[in-house]
Structure formats: structure tokens, C-alpha cells
ROTI-826500 format. One record per residue (C-alpha): residue number from 1; residue in three letters; chain; x, y, z negated. Coordinates in pm, 1 decimal, padded with zeros to 6 digits. Example, Ala and Ser with C-alpha at 12.3 -4.5 7.8 and 13.67 -1.06 7.14 Angstrom:
# ROTI-826500
+-----+------+-------+----------+----------+----------+
:  nr : rest : kette :       c1 :       c2 :       c3 :
+-----+------+-------+----------+----------+----------+
:   1 :  ALA :     A :  01230.0 : -00450.0 : -00780.0 :
:   2 :  SER :     A :  01367.0 : -00106.0 : -00714.0 :
+-----+------+-------+----------+----------+----------+
***
This chain:
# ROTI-826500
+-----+------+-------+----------+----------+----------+
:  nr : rest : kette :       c1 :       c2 :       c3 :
+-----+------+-------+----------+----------+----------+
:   1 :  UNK :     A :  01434.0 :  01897.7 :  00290.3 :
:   2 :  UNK :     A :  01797.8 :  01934.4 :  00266.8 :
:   3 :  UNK :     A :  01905.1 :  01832.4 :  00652.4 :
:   4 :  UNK :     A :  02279.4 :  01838.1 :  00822.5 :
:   5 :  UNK :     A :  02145.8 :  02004.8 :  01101.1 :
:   6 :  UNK :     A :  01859.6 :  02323.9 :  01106.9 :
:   7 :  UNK :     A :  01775.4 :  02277.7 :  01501.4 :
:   8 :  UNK :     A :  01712.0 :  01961.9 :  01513.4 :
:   9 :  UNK :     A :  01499.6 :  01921.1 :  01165.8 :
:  10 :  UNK :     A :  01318.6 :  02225.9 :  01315.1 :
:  11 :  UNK :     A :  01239.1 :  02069.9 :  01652.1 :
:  12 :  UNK :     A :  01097.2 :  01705.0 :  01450.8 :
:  13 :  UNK :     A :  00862.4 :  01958.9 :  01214.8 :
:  14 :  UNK :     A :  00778.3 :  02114.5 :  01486.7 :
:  15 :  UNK :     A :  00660.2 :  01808.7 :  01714.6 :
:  16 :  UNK :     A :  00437.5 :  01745.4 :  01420.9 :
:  17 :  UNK :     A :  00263.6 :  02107.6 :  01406.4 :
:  18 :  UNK :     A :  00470.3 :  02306.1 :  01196.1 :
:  19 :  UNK :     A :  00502.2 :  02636.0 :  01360.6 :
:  20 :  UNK :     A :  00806.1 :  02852.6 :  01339.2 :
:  21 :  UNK :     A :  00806.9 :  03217.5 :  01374.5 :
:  22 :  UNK :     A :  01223.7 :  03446.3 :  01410.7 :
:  23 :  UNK :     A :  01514.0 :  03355.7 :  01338.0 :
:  24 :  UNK :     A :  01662.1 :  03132.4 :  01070.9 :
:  25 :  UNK :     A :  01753.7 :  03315.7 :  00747.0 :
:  26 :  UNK :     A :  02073.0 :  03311.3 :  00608.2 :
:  27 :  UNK :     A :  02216.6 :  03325.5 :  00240.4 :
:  28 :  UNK :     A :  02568.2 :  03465.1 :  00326.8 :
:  29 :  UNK :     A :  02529.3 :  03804.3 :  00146.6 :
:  30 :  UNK :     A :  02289.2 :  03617.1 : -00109.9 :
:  31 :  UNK :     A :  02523.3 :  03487.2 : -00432.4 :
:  32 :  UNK :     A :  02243.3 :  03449.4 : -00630.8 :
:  33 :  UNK :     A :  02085.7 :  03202.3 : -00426.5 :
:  34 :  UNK :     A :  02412.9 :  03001.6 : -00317.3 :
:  35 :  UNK :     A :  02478.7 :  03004.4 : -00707.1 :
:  36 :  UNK :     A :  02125.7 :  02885.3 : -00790.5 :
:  37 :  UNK :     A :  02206.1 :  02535.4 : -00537.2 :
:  38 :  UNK :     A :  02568.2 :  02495.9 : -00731.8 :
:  39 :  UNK :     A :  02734.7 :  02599.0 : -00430.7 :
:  40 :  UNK :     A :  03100.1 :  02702.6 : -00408.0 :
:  41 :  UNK :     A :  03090.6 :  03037.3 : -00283.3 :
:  42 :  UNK :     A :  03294.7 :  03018.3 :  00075.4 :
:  43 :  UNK :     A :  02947.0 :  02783.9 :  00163.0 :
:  44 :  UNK :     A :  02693.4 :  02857.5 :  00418.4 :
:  45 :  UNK :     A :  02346.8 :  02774.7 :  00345.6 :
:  46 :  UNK :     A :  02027.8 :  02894.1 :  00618.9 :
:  47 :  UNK :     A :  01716.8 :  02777.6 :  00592.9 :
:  48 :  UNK :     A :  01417.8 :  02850.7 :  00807.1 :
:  49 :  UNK :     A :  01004.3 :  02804.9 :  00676.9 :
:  50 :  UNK :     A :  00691.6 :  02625.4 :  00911.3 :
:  51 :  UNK :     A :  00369.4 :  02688.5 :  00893.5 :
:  52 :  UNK :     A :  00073.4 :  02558.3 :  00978.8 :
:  53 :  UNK :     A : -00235.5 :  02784.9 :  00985.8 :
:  54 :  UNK :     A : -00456.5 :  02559.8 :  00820.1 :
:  55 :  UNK :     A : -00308.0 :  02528.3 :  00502.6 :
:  56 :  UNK :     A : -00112.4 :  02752.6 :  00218.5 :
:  57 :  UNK :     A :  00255.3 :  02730.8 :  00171.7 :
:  58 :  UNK :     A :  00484.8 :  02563.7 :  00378.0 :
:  59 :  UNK :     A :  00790.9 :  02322.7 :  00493.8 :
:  60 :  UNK :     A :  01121.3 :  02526.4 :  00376.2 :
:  61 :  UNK :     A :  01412.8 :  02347.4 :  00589.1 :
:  62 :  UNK :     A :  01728.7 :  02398.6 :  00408.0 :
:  63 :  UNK :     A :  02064.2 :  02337.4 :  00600.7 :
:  64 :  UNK :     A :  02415.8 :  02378.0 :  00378.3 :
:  65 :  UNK :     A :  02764.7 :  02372.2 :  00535.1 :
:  66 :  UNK :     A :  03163.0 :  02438.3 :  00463.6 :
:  67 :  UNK :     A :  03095.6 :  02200.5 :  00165.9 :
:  68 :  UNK :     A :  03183.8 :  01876.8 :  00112.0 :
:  69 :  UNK :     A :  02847.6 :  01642.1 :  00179.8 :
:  70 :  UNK :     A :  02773.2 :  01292.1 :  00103.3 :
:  71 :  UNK :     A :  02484.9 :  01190.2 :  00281.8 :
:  72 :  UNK :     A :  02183.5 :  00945.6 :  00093.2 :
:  73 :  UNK :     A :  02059.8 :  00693.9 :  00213.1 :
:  74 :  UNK :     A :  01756.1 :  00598.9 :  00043.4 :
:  75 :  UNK :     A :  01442.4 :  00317.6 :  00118.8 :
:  76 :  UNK :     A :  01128.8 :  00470.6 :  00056.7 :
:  77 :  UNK :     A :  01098.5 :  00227.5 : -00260.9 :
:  78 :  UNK :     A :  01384.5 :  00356.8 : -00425.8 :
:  79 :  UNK :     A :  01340.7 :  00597.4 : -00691.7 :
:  80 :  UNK :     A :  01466.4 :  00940.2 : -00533.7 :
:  81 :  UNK :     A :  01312.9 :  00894.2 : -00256.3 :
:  82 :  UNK :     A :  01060.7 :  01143.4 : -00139.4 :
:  83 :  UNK :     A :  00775.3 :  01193.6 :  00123.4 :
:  84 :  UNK :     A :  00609.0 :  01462.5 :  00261.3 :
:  85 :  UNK :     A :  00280.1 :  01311.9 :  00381.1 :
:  86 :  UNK :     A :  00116.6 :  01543.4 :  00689.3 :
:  87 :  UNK :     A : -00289.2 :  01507.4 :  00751.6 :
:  88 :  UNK :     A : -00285.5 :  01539.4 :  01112.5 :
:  89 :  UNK :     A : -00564.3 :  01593.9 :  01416.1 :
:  90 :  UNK :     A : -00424.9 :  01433.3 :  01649.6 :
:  91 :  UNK :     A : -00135.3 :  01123.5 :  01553.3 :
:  92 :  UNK :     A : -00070.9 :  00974.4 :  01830.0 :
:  93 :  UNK :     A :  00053.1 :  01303.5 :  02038.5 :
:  94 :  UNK :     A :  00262.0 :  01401.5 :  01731.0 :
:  95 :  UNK :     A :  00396.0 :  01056.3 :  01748.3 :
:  96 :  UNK :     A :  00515.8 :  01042.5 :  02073.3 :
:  97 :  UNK :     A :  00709.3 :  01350.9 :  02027.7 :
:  98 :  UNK :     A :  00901.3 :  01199.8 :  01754.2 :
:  99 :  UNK :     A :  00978.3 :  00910.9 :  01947.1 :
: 100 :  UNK :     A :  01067.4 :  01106.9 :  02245.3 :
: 101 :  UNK :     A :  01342.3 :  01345.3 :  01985.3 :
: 102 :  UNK :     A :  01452.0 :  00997.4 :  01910.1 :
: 103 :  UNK :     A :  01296.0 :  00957.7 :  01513.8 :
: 104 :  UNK :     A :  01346.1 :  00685.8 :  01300.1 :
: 105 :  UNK :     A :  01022.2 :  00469.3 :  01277.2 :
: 106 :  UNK :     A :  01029.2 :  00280.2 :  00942.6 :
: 107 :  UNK :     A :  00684.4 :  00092.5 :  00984.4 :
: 108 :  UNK :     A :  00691.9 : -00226.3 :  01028.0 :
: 109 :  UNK :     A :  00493.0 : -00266.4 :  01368.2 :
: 110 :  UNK :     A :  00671.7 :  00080.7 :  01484.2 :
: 111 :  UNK :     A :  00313.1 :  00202.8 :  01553.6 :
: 112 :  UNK :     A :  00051.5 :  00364.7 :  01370.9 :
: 113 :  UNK :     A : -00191.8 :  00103.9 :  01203.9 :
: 114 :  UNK :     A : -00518.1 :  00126.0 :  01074.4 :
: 115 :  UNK :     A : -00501.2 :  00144.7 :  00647.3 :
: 116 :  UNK :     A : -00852.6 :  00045.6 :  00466.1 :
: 117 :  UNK :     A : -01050.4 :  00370.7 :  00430.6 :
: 118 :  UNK :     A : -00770.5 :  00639.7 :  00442.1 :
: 119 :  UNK :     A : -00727.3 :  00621.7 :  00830.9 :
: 120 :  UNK :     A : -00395.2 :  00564.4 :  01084.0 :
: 121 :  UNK :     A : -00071.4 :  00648.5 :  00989.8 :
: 122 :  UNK :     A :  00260.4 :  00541.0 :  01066.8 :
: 123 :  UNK :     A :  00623.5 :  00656.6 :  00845.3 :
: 124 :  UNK :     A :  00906.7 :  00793.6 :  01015.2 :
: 125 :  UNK :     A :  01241.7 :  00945.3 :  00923.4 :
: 126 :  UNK :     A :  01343.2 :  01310.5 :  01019.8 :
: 127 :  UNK :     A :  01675.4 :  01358.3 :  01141.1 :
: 128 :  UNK :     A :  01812.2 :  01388.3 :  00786.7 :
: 129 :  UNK :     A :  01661.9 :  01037.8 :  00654.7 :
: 130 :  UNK :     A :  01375.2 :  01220.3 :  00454.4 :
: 131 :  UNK :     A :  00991.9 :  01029.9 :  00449.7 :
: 132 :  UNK :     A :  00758.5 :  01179.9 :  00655.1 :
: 133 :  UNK :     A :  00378.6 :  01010.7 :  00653.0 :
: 134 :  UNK :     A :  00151.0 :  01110.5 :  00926.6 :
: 135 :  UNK :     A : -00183.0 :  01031.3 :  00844.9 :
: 136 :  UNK :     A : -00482.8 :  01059.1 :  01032.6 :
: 137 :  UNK :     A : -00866.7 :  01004.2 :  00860.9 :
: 138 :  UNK :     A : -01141.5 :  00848.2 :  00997.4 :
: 139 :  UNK :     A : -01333.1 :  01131.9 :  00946.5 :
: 140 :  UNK :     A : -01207.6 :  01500.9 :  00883.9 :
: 141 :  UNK :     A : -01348.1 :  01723.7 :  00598.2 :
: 142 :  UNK :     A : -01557.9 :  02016.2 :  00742.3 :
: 143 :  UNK :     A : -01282.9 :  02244.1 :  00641.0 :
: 144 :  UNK :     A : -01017.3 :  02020.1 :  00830.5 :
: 145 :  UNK :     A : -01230.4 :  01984.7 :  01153.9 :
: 146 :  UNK :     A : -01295.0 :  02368.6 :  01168.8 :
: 147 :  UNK :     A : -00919.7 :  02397.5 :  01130.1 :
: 148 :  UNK :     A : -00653.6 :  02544.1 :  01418.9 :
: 149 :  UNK :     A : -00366.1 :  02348.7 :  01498.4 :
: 150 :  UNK :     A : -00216.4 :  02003.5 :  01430.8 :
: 151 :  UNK :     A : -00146.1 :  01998.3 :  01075.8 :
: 152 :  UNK :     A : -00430.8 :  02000.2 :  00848.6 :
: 153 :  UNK :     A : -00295.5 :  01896.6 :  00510.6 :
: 154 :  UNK :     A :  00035.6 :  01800.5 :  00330.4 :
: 155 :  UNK :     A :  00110.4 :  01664.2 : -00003.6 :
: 156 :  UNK :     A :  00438.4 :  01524.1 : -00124.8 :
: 157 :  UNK :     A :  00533.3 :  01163.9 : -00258.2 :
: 158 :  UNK :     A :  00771.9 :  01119.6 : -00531.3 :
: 159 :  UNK :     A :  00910.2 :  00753.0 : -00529.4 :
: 160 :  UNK :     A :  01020.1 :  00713.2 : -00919.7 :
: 161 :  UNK :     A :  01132.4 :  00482.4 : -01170.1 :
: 162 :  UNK :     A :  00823.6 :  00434.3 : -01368.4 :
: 163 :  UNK :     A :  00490.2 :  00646.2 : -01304.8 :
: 164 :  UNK :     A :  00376.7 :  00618.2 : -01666.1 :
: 165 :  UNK :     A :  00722.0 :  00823.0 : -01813.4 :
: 166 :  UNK :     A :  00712.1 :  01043.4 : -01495.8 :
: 167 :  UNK :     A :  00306.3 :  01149.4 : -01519.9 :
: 168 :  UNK :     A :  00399.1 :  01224.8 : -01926.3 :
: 169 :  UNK :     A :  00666.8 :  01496.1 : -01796.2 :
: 170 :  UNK :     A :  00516.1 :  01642.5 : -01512.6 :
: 171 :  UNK :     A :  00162.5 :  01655.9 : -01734.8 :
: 172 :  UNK :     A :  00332.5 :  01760.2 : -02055.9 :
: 173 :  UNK :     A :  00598.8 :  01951.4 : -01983.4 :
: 174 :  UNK :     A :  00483.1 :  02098.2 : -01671.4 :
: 175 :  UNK :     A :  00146.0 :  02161.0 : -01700.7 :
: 176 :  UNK :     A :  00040.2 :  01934.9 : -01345.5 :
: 177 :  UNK :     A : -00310.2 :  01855.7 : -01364.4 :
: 178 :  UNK :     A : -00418.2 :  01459.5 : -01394.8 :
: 179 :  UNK :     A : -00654.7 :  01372.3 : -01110.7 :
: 180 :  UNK :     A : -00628.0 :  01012.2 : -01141.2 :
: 181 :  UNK :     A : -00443.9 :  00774.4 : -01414.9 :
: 182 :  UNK :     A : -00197.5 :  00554.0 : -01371.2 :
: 183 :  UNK :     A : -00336.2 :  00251.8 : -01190.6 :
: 184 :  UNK :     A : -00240.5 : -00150.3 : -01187.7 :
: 185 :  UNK :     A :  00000.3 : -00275.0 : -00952.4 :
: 186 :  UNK :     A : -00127.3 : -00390.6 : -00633.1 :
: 187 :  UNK :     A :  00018.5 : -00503.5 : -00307.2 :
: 188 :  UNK :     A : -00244.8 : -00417.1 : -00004.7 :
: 189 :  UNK :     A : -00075.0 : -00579.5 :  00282.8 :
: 190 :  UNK :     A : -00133.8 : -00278.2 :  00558.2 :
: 191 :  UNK :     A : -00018.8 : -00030.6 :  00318.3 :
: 192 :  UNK :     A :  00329.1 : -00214.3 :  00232.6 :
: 193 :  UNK :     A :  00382.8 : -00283.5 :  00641.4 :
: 194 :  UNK :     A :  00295.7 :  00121.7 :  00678.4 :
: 195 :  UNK :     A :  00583.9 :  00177.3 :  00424.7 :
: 196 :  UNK :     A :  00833.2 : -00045.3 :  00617.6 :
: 197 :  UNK :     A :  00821.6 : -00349.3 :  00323.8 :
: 198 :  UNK :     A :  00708.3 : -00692.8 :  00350.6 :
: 199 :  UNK :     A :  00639.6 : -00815.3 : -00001.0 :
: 200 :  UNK :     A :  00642.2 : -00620.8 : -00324.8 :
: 201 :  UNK :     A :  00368.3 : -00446.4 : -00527.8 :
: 202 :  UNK :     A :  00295.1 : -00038.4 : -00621.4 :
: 203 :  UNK :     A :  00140.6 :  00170.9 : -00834.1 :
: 204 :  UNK :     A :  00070.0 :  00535.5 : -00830.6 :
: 205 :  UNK :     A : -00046.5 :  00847.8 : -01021.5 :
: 206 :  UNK :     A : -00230.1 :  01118.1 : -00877.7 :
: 207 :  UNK :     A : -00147.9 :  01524.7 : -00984.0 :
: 208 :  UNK :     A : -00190.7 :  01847.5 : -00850.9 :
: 209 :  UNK :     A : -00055.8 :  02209.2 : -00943.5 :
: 210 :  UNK :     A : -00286.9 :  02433.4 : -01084.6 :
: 211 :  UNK :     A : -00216.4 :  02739.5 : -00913.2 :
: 212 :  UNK :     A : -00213.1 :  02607.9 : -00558.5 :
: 213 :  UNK :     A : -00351.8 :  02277.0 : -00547.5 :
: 214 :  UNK :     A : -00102.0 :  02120.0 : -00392.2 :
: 215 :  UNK :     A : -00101.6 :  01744.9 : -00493.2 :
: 216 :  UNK :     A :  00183.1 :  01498.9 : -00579.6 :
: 217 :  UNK :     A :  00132.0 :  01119.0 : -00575.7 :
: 218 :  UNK :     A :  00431.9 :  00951.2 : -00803.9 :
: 219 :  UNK :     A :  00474.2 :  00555.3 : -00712.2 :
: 220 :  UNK :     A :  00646.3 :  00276.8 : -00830.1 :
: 221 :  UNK :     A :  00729.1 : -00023.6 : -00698.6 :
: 222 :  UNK :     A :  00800.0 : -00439.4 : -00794.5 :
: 223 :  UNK :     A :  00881.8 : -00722.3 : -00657.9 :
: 224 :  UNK :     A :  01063.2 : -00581.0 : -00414.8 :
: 225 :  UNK :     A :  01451.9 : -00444.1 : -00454.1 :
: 226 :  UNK :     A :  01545.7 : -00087.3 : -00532.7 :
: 227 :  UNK :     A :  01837.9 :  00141.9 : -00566.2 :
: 228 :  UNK :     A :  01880.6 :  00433.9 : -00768.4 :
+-----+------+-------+----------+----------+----------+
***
């Protein structure tokens, strides 16, 4: 996430589990990478990474200044919109640390609820406006109980136009691995409150990167009104 200000994003990541290890890292003597973002080169860009032990990669926290910004305010239907969706342990303490740093709650009940199979889990905004899902199952894997600290999974939601044209260029052109087609629209009533809405319908297509496994869910939405 791109975020206005590095301290606070990294105190909301870190209420979740995301652990944070130094200093933040800066990319004033780095023109390559200011270049690489299309930034004028009198801009300041530092970014800072958080871990959590239990899984690979991590949550790179990207905070740009002495530019002109232009803040985006998206709804998690529109298409742009993104979510990073966190398997926790143990929700409800992670919760009321957001609420106590003051975060955003976009469900509609501004509480966790109960989903079908898939477990509790309640959407919030960091202090930037980006998605964040914190789910927690019924029942952890083996590999997830056995697991040190809060966070025990991620995977990131793209909100798009249409899933069909999006799966064809993230399969095709990308090489992302299919794990599940493109299903029929549906409207489950606990999953549109958890997302904030209170009519509409979704869809969504399932893939994963080959190399590290880490799985993107693309979803579309009707019925309901969206922004690009």
C-alpha cells in the first residue's frame, strides 16, 4: 500500500501481527527506484516491510512525499479497489487495536460476523483508505495452528471490471495458475454486509502464482453502483 503517512500505516499493520524489524528505508540516493514509480526526482519515497513468521513474503508499506498527491477514494466494489485479506488467530484482539488507533470499519454491523463456512471476519480501512479483511476460520489447518504469531495467512483481492477479461490476462499473459473458474453471480447476504453493501451481487475467480503460491481472488460486482 501506497499510504500518506509510514508511522501510522506501520502502527495499523502492526496491531494486526505484522512485525517490523529497523528502521524505515529510504530511496533518496536510489534514482532507479524513484524513476521506476514515475517520480520527479526532488521526491522522497521510504518504505518499510512486515513480517509475520508464519508465512513467506510480506506487507511492503510505501510512503511518497514532496510530490503533488491526489488521494482515492475508492468502495470496495469499485474496480481499483484492492484488499489484502489477513488469516488471523486471534480477531477479536487485532480488532480492538484497530478500533482503539481509530480505523475505519466498513462492515455493516461494525463487528466481526459469522460468514457460512469460511469463519468471522470483519473489513476495515487502514489509515490510507486501502481494504484490509481479517478473517478468522472455524478451524485452523495443522500448519496454521502450529504457527507463531497473529498472522497466519494473506492473500490479496483485486476488485475489477469484469473477472472473465481479467482471469484471460493474468492466466495468459502472466502465467497465474487457475484454481477455480469463473463462477455465477451470487449475492450471500452475510458476505455483502461483511463488505459494507446492502444489495448487489459478485462473482469471483480464484489464481495463485506459481513460484510462491500466493493467491489472488479477482471479483466483480452488479446490482450495486461502481466507480472507476
Amino acid at each position: 500500500p501506497i499510504v500518506a503517512d509510514l508511522e501510522k500505516a506501520i502502527a495499523f499493520y502492526g496491531a494486526i501481527g505484522f512485525q517490523f524489524q529497523g528502521e524505515p528505508s529510504s530511496a533518496d540516493a536510489n534514482p532507479q527506484l524513484r524513476a521506476m514509480f514515475g517520480l520527479p526526482d526532488d521526491a522522497r519515497l521510504r518504505y518499510q516491510i512486515g513480517r509475520a513468521p508464519s508465512i513467506a513474503g510480506g506487507v511492503e508499506i510505501i510512503e511518497v512525499s514532496k510530490v503533488k498527491l491526489e488521494p482515492v477514494a475508492r468502495s470496495v466494489q469499485d474496480p481499483g479497489a484492492i484488499t489484502l485479506v489477513a488469516t488471523v488467530r486471534d480477531l477479536d484482539g487485532a480488532f480492538a487495536r484497530l478500533k482503539q488507533l481509530g480505523a475505519p470499519v466498513v462492515t455493516r454491523s461494525k463487528t466481526p460476523i459469522k460468514v457460512g463456512t469460511v469463519g468471522r471476519m470483519v473489513l476495515v480501512q487502514d489509515p490510507a483508505g486501502h481494504f484490509i479483511e481479517l478473517v478468522q476460520p472455524e478451524k485452523l489447518t495443522e500448519d496454521q495452528a502450529g504457527a507463531t504469531g497473529n498472522v497466519v495467512g494473506v492473500r490479496v483481492r483485486f476488485t475489477v471490471r469484469d473477472v472473465e477479461g481479467a482471469l484471460k490476462l493474468y492466466r495468459d499473459a502472466l502465467g497465474f495458475h487457475v484454481l477455480a473458474a469463473v463462477g455465477q453471480y451470487g449475492g450471500d447476504a452475510a458476505v455483502l454486509e461483511a463488505l459494507g453493501l446492502s444489495s448487489g451481487q459478485y462473482r469471483v475467480g480464484q489464481l495463485q502464482v506459481p513460484t510462491s503460491g500466493l493467491q489472488f481472488t479477482l471479483i466483480d460486482f452488479k446490482g450495486v453502483e461502481r466507480k472507476t
